[in-house]
C-alpha positions in Angstrom: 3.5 4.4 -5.8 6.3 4.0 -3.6 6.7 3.0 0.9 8.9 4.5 2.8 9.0 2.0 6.0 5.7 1.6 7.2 4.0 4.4 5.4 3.2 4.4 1.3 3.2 7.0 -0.4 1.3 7.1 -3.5 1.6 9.8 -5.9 -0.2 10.0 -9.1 -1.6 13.0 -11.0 -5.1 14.6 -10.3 -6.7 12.8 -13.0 -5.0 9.3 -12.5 -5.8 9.9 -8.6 -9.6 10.3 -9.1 -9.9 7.3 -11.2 -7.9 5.3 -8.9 -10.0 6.3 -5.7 -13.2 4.8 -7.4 -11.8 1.8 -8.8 -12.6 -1.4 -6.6 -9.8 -3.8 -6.1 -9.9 -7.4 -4.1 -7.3 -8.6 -2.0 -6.4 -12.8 -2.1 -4.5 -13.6 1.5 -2.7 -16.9 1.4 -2.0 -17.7 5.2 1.5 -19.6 6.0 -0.6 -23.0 6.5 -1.8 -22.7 2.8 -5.6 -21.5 3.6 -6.9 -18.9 1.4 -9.2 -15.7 2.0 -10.6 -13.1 -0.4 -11.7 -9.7 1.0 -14.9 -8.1 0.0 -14.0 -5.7 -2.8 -12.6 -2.3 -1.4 -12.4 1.6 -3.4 -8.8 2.9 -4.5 -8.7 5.0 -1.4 -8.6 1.9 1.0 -6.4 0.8 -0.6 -2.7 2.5 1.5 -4.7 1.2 4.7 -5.3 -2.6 3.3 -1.5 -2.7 2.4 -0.2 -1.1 5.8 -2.4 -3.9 7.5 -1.2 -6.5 5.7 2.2 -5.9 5.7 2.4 -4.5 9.2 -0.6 -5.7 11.3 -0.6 -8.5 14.1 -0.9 -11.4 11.2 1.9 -9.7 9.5 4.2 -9.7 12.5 3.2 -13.0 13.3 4.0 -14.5 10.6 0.6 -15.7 9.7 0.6 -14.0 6.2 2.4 -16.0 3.3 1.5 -14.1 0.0 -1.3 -11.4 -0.8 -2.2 -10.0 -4.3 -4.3 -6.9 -4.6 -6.1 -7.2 -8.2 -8.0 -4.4 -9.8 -11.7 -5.1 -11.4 -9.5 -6.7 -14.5 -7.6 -9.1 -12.6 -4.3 -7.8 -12.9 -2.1 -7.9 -10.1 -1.8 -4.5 -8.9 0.2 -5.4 -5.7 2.3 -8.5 -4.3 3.5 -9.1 -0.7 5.4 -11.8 0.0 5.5 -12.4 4.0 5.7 -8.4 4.9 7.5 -7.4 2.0 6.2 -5.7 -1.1 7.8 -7.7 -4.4 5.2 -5.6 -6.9 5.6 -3.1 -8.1 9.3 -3.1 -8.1 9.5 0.7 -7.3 7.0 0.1 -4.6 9.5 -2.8 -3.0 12.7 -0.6 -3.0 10.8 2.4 -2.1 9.8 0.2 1.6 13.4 -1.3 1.9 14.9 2.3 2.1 12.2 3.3 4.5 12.5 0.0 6.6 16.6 1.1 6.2 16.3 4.7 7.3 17.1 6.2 10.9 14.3 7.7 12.6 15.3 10.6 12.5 15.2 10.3 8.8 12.1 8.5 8.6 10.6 11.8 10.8 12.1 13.8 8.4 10.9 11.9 5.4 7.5 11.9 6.6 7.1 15.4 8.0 8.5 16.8 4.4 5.9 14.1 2.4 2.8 14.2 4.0 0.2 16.2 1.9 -4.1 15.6 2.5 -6.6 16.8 0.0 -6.6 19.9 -1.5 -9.0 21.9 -0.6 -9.7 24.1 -4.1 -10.0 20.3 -6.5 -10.6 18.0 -4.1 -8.0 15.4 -5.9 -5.6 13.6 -3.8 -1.9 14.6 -4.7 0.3 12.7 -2.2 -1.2 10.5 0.3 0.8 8.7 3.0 -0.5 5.7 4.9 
């Protein structure tokens, strides 16, 4: 997995990606006044969306999100954001600082060259941007 600015791009083979689109993971939100909230379980492939939310939506921006962990059905972390920044995975975290460092015309660029949707002969999910 890896973000470039806003988008994530999560790359895995076609056998890792089919698993990973029907495993459920949970999201734990710890708001900036120290309340907790834990989202309904959600499948692998909602999982780019949840991110992008969380670490650009309105709560993001307003600062209203401390920490989140994304856990898989075995309770390991999977994903940390800390305020709007990914800290885990670590490839994950630099992969976001370059995008949130790129011009825009580089970020077009990135994004135009990256994006790829299902293929249409398996069905398997190679590169999917969010």
């Amino acid at each position: 997995m890896y973000i470039r600015k806003n988008k994530i791009k999560i790359t895995h083979t076609q056998a890792q990606g089919a698993h990973m689109l029907n495993e459920t993971f949970t999201t734990y939100i710890q708001f900036a006044n120290k309340s907790t909230h834990k989202e309904d379980p959600i499948l692998g492939s909602q999982i780019e969306s949840t991110i992008t939310r969380l670490c650009d939506g309105p709560a993001a921006v307003m600062g209203m999100i401390h920490e989140v962990r994304i856990v898989d059905s075995f309770d390991r972390i999977c994903i940390q954001i800390i305020g709007r920044d990914i800290v885990f995975p670590k490839e994950l975290a630099e992969k976001q600082k370059s995008f949130r460092a790129a011009t825009p015309v580089q970020k077009a660029q990135t994004v135009k060259k990256s994006i790829e949707f299902w293929d249409a002969d398996n069905m398997k999910i190679k590169n999917l941007w969010i």
